[in-house]
C-alpha positions as CSV (number, residue, x, y, z in Angstrom):
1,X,23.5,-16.3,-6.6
2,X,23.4,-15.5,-2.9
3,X,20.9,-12.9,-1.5
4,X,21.4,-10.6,2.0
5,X,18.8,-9.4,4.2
6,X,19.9,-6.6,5.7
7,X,18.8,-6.6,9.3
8,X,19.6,-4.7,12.5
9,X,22.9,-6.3,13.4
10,X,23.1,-8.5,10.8
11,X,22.4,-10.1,7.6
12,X,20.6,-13.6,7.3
13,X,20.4,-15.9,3.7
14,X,18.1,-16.1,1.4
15,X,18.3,-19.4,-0.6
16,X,16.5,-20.1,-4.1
17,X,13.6,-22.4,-3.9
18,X,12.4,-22.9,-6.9
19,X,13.7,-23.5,-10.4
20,X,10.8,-22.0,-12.4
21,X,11.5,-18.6,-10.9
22,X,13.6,-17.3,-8.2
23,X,12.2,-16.9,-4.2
24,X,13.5,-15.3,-1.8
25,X,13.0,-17.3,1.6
26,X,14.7,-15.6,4.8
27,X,15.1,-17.6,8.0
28,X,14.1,-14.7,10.5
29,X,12.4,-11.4,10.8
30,X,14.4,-9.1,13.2
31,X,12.1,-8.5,16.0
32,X,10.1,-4.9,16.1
33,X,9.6,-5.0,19.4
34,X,13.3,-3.7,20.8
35,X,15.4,-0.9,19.4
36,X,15.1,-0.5,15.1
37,X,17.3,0.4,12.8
38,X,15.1,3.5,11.7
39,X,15.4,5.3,15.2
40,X,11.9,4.8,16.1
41,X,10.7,8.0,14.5
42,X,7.6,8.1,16.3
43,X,8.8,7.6,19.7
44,X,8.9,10.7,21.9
45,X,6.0,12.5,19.8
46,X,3.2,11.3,22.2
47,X,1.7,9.1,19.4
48,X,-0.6,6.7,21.9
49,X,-3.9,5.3,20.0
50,X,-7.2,6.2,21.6
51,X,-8.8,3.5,23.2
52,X,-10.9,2.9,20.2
53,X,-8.4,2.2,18.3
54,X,-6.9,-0.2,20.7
55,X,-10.0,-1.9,20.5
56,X,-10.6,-2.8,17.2
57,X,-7.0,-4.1,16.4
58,X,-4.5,-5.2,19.2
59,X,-1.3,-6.6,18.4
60,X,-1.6,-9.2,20.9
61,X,-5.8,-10.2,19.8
62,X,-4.3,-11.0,16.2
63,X,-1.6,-12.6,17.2
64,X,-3.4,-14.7,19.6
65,X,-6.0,-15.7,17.4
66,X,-4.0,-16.6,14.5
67,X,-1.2,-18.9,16.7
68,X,-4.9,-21.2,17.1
69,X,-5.1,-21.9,13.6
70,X,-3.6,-25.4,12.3
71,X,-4.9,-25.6,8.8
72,X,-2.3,-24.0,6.7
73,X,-3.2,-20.9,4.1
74,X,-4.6,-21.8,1.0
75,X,-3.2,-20.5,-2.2
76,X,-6.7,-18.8,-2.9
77,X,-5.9,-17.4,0.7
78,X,-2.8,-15.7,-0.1
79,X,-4.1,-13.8,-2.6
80,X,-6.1,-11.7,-0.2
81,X,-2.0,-10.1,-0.2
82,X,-2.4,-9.0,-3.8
83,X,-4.1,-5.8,-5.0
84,X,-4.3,-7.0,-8.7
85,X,-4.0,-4.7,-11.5
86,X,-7.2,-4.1,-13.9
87,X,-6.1,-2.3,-17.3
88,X,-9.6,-1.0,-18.7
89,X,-8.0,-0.2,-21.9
90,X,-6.7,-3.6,-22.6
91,X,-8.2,-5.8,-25.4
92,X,-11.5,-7.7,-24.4
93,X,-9.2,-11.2,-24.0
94,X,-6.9,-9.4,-21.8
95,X,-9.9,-8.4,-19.4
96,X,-11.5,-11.7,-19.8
97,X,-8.1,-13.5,-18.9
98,X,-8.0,-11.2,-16.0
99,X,-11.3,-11.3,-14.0
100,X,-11.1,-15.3,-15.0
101,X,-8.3,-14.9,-12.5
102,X,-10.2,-12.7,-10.2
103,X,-13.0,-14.9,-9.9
104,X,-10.6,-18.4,-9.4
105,X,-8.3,-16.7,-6.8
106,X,-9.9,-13.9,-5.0
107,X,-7.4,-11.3,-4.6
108,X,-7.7,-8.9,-2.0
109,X,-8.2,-5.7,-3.8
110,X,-8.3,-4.8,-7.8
111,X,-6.6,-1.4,-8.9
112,X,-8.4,0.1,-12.0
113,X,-5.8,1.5,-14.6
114,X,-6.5,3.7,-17.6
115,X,-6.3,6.9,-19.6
116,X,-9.9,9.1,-18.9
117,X,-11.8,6.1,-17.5
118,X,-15.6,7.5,-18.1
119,X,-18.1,6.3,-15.5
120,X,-19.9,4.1,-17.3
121,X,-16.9,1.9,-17.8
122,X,-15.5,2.0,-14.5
123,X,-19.3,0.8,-13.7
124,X,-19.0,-2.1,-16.4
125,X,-16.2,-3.4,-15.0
126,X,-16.3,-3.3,-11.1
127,X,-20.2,-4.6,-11.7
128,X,-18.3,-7.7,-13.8
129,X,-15.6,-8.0,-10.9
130,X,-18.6,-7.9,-8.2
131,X,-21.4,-10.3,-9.6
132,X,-18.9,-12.9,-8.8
133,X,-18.9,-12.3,-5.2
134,X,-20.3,-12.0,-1.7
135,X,-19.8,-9.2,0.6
136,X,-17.2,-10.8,2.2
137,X,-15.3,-12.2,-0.7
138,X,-15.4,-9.4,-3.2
139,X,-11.6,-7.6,-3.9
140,X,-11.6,-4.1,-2.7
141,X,-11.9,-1.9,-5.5
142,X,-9.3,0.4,-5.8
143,X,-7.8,3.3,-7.6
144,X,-5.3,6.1,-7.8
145,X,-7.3,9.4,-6.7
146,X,-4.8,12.6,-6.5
147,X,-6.6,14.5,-8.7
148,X,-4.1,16.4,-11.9
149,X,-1.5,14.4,-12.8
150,X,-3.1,10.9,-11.2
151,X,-6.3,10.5,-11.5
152,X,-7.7,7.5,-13.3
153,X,-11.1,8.1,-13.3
154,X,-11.5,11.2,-15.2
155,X,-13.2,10.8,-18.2
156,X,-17.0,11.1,-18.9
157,X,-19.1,11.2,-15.9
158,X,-16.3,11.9,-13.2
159,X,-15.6,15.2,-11.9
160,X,-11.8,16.2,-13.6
161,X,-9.8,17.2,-10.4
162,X,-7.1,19.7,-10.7
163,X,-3.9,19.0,-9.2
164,X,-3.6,18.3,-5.2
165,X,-1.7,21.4,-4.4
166,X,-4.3,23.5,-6.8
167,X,-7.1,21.7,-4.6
168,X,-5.7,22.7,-1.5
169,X,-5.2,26.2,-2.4
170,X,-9.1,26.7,-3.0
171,X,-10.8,28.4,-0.3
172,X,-12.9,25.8,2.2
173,X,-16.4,26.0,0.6
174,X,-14.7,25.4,-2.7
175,X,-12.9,22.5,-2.0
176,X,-15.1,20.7,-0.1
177,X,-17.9,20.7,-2.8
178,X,-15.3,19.5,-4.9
179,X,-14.3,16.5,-3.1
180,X,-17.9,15.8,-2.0
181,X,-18.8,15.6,-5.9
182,X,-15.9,13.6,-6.6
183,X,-17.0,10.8,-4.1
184,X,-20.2,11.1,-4.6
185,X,-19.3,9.7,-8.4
186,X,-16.7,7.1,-7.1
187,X,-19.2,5.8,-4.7
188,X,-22.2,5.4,-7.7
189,X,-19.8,3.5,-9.6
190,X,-18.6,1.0,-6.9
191,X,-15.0,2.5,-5.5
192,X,-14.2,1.4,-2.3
193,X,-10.9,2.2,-2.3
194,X,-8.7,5.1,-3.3
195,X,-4.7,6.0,-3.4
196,X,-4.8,9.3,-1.7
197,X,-4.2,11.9,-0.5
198,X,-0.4,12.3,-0.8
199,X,0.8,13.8,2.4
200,X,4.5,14.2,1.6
201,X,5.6,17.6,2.9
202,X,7.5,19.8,-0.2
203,X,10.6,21.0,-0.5
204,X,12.8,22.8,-2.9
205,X,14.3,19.6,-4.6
206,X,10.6,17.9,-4.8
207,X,10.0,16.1,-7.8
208,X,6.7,15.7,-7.0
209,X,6.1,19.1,-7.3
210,X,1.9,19.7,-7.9
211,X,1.1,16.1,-6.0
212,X,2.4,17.7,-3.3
213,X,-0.5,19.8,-1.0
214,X,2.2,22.3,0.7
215,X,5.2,22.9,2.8
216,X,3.7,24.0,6.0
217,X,2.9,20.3,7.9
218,X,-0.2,21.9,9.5
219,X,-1.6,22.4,6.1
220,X,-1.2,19.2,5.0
221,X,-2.7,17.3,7.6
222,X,-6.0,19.8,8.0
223,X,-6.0,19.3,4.3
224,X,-5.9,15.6,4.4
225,X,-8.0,15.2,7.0
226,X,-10.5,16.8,5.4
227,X,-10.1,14.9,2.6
228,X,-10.2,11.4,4.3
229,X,-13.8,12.3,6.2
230,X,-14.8,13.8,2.8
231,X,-14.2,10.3,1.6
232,X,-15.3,8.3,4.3
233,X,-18.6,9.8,4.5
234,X,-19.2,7.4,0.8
235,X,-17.7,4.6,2.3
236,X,-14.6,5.2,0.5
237,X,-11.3,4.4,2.2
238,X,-8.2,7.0,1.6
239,X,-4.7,5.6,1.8
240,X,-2.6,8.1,2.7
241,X,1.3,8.3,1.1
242,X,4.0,7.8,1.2
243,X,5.6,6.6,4.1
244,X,8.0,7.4,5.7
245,X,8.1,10.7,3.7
246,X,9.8,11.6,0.3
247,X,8.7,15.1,-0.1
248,X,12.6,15.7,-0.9
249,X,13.3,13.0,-2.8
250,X,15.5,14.4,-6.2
251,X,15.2,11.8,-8.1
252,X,11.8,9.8,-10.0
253,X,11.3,6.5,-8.0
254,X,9.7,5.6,-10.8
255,X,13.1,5.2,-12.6
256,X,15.5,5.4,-10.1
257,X,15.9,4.8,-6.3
258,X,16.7,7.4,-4.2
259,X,17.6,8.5,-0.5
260,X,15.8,11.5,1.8
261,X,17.2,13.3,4.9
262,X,13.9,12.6,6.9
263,X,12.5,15.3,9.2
264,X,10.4,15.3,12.4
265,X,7.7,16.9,10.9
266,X,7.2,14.8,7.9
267,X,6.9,12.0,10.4
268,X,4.5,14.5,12.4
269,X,1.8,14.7,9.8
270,X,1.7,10.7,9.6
271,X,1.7,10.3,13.5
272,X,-1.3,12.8,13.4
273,X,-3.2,11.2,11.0
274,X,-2.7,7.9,12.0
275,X,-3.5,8.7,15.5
276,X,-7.0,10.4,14.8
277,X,-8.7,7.7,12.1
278,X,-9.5,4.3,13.2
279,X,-9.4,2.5,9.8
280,X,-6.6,4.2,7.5
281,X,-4.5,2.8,5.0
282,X,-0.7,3.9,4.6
283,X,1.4,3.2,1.6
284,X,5.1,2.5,1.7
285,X,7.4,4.0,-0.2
286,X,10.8,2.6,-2.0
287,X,12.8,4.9,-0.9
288,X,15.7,5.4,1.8
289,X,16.8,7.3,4.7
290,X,20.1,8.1,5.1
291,X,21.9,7.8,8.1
292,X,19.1,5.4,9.4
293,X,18.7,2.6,6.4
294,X,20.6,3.2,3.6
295,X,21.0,1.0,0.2
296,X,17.6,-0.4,0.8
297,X,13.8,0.6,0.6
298,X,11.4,0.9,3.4
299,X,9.1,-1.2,2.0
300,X,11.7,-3.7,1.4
301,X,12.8,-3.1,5.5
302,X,11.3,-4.6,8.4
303,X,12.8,-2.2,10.9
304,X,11.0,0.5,8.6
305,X,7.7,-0.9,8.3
306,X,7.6,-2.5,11.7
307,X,8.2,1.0,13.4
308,X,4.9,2.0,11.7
309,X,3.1,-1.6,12.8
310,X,4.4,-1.3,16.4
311,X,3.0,2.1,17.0
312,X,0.2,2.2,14.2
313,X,-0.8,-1.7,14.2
314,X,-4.5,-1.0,12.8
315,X,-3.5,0.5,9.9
316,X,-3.5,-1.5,6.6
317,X,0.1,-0.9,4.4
318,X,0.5,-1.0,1.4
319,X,3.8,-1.4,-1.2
320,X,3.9,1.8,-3.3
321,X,3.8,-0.3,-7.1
322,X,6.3,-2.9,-7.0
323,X,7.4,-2.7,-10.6
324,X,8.9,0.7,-10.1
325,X,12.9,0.6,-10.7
326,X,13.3,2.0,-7.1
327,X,12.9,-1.5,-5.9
328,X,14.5,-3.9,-7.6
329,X,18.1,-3.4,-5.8
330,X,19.0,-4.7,-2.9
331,X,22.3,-5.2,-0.7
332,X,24.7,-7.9,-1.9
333,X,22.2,-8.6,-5.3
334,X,24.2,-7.9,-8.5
335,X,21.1,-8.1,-10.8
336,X,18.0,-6.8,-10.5
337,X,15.1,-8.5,-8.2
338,X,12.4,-10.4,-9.5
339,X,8.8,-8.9,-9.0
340,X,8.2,-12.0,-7.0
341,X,11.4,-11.6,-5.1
342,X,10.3,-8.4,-4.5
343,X,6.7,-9.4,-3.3
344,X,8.5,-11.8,-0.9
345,X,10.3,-9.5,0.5
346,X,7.8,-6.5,1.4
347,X,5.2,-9.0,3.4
348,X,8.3,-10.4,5.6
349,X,8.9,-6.7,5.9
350,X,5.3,-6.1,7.5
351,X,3.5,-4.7,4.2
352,X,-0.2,-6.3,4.2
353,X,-0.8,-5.4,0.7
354,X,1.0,-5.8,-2.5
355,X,0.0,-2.5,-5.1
356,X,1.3,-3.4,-9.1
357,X,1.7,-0.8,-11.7
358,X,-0.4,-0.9,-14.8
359,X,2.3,-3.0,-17.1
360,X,2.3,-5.7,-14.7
361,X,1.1,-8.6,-16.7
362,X,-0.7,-11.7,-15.8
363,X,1.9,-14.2,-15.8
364,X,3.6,-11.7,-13.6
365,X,1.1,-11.9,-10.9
366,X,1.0,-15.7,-11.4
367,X,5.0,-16.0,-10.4
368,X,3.9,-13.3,-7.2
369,X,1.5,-16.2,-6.4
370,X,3.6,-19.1,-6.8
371,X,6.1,-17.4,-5.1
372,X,3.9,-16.6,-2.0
373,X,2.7,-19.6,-1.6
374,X,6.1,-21.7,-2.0
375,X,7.3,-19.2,1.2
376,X,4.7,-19.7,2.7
377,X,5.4,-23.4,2.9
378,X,8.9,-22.9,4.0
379,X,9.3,-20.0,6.1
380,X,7.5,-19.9,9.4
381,X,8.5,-15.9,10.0
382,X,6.4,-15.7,6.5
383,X,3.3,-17.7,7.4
384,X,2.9,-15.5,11.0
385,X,3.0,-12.5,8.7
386,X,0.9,-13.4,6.1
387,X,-1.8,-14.8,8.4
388,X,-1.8,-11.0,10.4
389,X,-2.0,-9.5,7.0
390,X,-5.1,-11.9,5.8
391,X,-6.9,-11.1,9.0
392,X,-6.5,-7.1,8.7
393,X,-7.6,-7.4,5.2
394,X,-10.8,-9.2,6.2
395,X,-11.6,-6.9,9.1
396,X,-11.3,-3.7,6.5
397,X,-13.6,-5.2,4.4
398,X,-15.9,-6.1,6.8
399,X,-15.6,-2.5,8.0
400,X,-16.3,-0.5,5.1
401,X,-19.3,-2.9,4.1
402,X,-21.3,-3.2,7.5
């Protein structure tokens, strides 16, 4: 079977590589740097970086640095690209089969998963993770934070958040000694890292419905701002979501993909946040934009994600889980991509972080390795991006710990 990148101008082949599992290897990236496919939504809007930010990550610094290295990536390398999926509900096997894997291939985050996690679990289990570690090696720990609907962490010991649209409906005094509680407990038990807060603006077709803060842009982004320095006081990192917007998405991306009319101001809210933190993570959603990139994700698209790296290169992106149904298609595939095809795809894209849903098994994430590291061998557009990815993993981590 024969696979299409869809690219600005045209399409370029993807050949199979392996015969244990099926990788996607493309022979170029289409360059960010001229005119993209997705309009360049933030052009216009007076989105410059303060010199600050300009400072700590340059386009050019990383690039620089990274052309000097001659050693190749290692597999255990590569895996600073995965954000591996911790069920704590899982048999003790399961776990033990997991952080065996943690400890031999150092991924670059761990997502918790679970029904009304209590404290003292969540404790157990990032304390297991971490005694295996140095500062510098240990995964981010990370985990889905909304509040309602999403939140992981809510059993004994955590505060139980209401939805994200109830918690920005409290008055100020109310919701910021919420959220100061809540991170309090995250930090105690080791999180260092959480999905949130969703920043999607709502509209009348939503079907996110209560994840969603409000329809009035303004709100959202005094909301979330006050939520990410909230957060950041612990030391704990928000990622905000999901880009480039899909507060009018009407179907469940969960199930089915699905393509928004983006507006100006959903892109206004990202710009604003992006512009004012230094050290912000941004997840990508599988979703499309019609009349801009249609048939295909933006975290699948490199004229997607690299309008958010050109204009936004510190921030760190992240895939929105790749085992949702609203990524495996993909122009000219008949069947369904594999979650390592899939994996492939979003770094050549510009994604520095791969996010997995709670059923993703191990052997799962072993074919994602395999398949990173056999692209990596092959494909030189893939071992440029993965080696800007590696290093703005590393300097998070070194942030957030100094």
């Amino acid at each position: 079977m024969e696979v299409k990148r869809v690219e600005t101008g045209k399409a370029k082949k993807i050949m199979p590589r392996s015969t244990t599992i099926f990788i996607l290897v493309l022979i170029a990236l289409a360059s960010i740097l001229g005119y993209n496919y997705f309009a360049q939504p933030f052009a216009g809007l007076n989105s410059i970086p303060t010199e600050e930010l300009e400072q700590m990550i340059v386009d050019q610094e990383i690039e620089g640095d990274l052309d000097k290295i001659e050693q190749p990536i290692s597999e255990t390398e590569l895996s600073q690209l995965i954000a591996l999926p911790y069920l704590l509900s899982a048999d003790e096997s399961t776990q033990s089969a997991v952080v065996s894997w943690i400890i031999q291939n150092q991924p670059g985050a761990v997502t918790l998963f679970g029904e009304k996690i209590s404290s003292s679990a969540a404790s157990l289990a990032i304390n297991k993770i971490g005694d295996n570690f140095d500062k510098e090696t240990k995964p981010l720990i990370a985990v889905d934070h909304e509040g309602g609907r999403v939140q992981r962490l809510s059993g004994v010991g955590f505060t139980d958040l209401p939805s994200w649209e109830s918690v920005c409906a409290l008055n100020e005094a109310q919701r910021k000694n919420l959220l100061s509680t809540s991170a309090q407990e995250l930090s105690q038990v080791g999180v260092e890292m959480i999905f949130a807060p969703v920043i999607d603006v709502a509209s009348q077709s939503a079907v996110l419905k209560d994840r969603i803060c409000s329809s009035d842009p303004t709100t959202i982004t005094q909301r979330a701002a006050e939520f990410i320095e909230i957060f950041g006081q612990q030391k704990i990192w928000p990622v905000i979501k999901h880009y480039p917007g899909i507060g009018s998405i009407s179907k469940d991306l969960h199930r089915q993909y699905d393509e928004v009319d983006l507006s100006e101001e959903e892109i206004l809210v990202f710009k604003d946040l992006l512009s004012t933190y230094q050290f912000l993570g941004v997840m990508s959603a599988h979703v499309g934009v019609k009349d801009r990139y249609e048939d295909l994700p933006c975290s699948l698209n490199s004229d997607c994600i690299g309008d958010l790296n050109d204009y936004f290169p510190q921030a760190l992106v992240f895939t929105d889980a790749l085992d949702m149904s609203s990524a495996e298609s993909y122009p000219g595939v008949e069947k369904p991509l594999s979650l390592a095809e899939r994996s492939v795809l979003a770094i050549l894209a510009g994604n520095d972080v791969l996010v997995f849903g709670p059923n993703v098994k191990l052997v799962d994430i072993k074919e994602v390795s395999l398949a990173l590291a056999t692209t990596y061998k092959s494909d030189k557009e893939f071992q440029r991006q993965a080696k800007i990815s590696i290093k703005k993993i590393r300097q998070y981590k070194a942030f957030l710990r100094q």
